[in-house]
N, C-alpha and C positions, 0 to 999 in steps of 0.2 A: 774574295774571288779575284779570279784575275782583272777583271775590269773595275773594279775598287781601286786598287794597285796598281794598274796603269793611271788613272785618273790622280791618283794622288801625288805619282811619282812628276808627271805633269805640271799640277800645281806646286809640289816643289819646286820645279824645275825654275818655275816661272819667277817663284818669290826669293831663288837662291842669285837669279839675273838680274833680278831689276835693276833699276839703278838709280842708287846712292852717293851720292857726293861724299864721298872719303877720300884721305891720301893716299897717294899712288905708289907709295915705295912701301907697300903692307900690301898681304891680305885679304881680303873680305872674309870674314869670319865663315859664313854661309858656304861660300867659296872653297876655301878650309876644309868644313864639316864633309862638304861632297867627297873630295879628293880624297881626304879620310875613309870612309864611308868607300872607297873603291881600290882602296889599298886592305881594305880588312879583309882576311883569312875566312876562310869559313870555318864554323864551329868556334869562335875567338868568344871571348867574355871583353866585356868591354861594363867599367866600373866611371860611372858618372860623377863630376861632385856637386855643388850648389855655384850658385853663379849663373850672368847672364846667358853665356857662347852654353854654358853645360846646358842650362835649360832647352836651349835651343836644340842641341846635336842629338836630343834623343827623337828626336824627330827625321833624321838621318841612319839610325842604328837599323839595320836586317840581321835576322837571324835565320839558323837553319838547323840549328841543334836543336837535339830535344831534350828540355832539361835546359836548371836555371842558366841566361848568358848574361842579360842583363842586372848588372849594379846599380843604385841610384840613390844618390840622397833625397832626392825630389823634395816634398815640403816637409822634411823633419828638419832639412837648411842644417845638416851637421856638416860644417865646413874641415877639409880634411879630411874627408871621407872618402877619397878615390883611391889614392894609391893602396890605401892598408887592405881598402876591400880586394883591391886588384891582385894584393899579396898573396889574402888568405885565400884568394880562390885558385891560386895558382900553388900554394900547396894542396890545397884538396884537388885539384886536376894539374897536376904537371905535366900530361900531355898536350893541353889547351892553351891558347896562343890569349894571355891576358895583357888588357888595354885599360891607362889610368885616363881619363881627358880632364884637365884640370885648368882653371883660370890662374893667371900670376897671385895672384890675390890668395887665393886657399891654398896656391902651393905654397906661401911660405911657411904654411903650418904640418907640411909634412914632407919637407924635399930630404929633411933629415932622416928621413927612414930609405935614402935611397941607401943608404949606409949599412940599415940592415938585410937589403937587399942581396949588399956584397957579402958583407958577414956570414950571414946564413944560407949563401949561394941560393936567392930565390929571383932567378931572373923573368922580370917586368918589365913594361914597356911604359913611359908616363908622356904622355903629352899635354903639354903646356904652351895656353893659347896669353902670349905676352901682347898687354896693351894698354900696359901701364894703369890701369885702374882696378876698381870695385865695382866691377860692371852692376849688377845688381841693385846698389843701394845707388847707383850713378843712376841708373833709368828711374829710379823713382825721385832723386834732385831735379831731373831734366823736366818731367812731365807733370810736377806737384810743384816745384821749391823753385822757379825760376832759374834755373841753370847755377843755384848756388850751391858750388863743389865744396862739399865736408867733408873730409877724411874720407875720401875715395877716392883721390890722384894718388897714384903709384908713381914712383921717383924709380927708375929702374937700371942703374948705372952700370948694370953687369951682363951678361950670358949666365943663360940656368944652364946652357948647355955645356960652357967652359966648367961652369962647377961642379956639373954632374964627373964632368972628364976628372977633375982633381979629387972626384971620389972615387976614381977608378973606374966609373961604369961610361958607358957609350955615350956619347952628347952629339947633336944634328940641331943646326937651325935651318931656319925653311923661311927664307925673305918672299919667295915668288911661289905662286901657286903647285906652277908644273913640279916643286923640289917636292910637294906633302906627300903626294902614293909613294913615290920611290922611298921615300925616308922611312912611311910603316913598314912596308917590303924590308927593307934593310935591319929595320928593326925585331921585326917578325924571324929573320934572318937569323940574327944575333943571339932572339929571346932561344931560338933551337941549338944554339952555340952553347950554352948558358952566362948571357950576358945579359944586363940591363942596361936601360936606353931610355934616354929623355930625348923628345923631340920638341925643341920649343921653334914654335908658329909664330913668327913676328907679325900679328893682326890688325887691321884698323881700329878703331876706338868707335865704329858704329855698334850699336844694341838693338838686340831685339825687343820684343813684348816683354815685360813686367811678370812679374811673380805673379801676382794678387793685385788685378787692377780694381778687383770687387773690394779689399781691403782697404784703400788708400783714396784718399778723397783731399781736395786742395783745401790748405790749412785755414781757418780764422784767427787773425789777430784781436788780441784782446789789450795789450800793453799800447802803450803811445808809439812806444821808441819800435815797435817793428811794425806798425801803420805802413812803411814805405817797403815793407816785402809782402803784401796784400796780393796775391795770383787771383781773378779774374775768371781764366780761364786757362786751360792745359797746351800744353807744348804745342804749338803747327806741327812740327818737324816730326817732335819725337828723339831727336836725336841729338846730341851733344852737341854744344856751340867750338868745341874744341878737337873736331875729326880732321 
């Protein structure tokens, strides 16, 4: 009902503003998702992958078609999952306006199909939310493992966007808020060109909620020599010591 829908939009509103101590030359993922979320077309498919910001953004997604829009790997956690869905769905509707939202992390397991993009003239839209991590398995170091990072810092010394251009297809980076709508628009734009377009979202390194908080419970040491990584009790913050 409407008053469902007003009430939740509401409490988005509320939980998209609050406020976080992140850096300030990013961002806010939440932030992000909105802008997104108001740049999107109607009637769009919009193909999620696994990751924190992804989990988060389908909580952001409206539809208004009738008939499948939304994509998701949700908890089958098949990483790599956005773009190719967003592919195939844009062969079987080439009139419909498809949207990849993917984390740095899962795209490097599939930026190479922006390639077949171009090849097979299948233009796509992929956004890619850069912030240097694994967000995912990072919100479970932060809130279990005392803020100790394993193989979930991302080193990211490039533009996805520059390399999307050296594959031929569109590249947009988005530092500040206000660039996100304009850049889907543009993108949207393009995808009716027949172009494909990466937009990577320069984001904070704040996370939301966990996969599976029912799943994960803080560790027992049983060896001597890891006695001194004994967690207690779970994160205050919640949030990276490194935002």
């Amino acid at each position: 009902s409407s008053g469902i829908n007003a009430e939740w939009k509401a409490k988005l509103d509320n939980i998209t503003h609050e406020d976080v101590e992140a850096c300030t030359n990013r961002i806010r993922p939440r932030q992000a998702l909105r802008a997104l979320e108001e740049g999107l077309v109607p009637g769009s498919i919009v193909a999620t992958d696994i990751g924190n910001i992804c989990s988060v953004s389908n909580s952001y997604l409206k539809f208004n078609h009738k008939g499948p829009s939304m994509l998701a790997a949700m908890t089958f956690g098949n990483c790599g999952y956005s773009l190719p869905a967003a592919m195939g769905a844009k062969v079987a509707a080439p009139h419909r306006n498809c949207v990849a939202y993917v984390g740095d992390g899962a795209w490097g397991m599939q930026l190479n199909e922006i390639m077949t993009c171009i090849r097979e003239k299948i233009p796509t839209t992929a956004v890619v939310f850069n912030n240097g991590q694994w967000g995912a398995e990072k919100k479970n170091q932060v809130i279990w493992f005392g803020d100790r990072y394993v193989g979930s810092q991302l080193d990211n010394p490039w533009s996805y966007a520059e390399i999307a251009r050296s594959m031929a297809a569109e590249g947009i980076t988005c530092t500040h808020v206000d660039q996100v709508t304009d850049a889907l628009k543009q993108a949207t734009k393009n995808q009716e060109e027949g172009k494909t377009t990466v937009i990577e979202v320069m984001v904070t390194k704040e996370l939301g909620d966990p996969f599976r908080r029912d799943a994960m419970k803080l560790p027992v040491r049983h060896l001597e020599k890891y006695k001194g990584t004994v967690q207690t009790t779970e994160s205050e913050s919640g949030q990276p010591t490194d935002l």
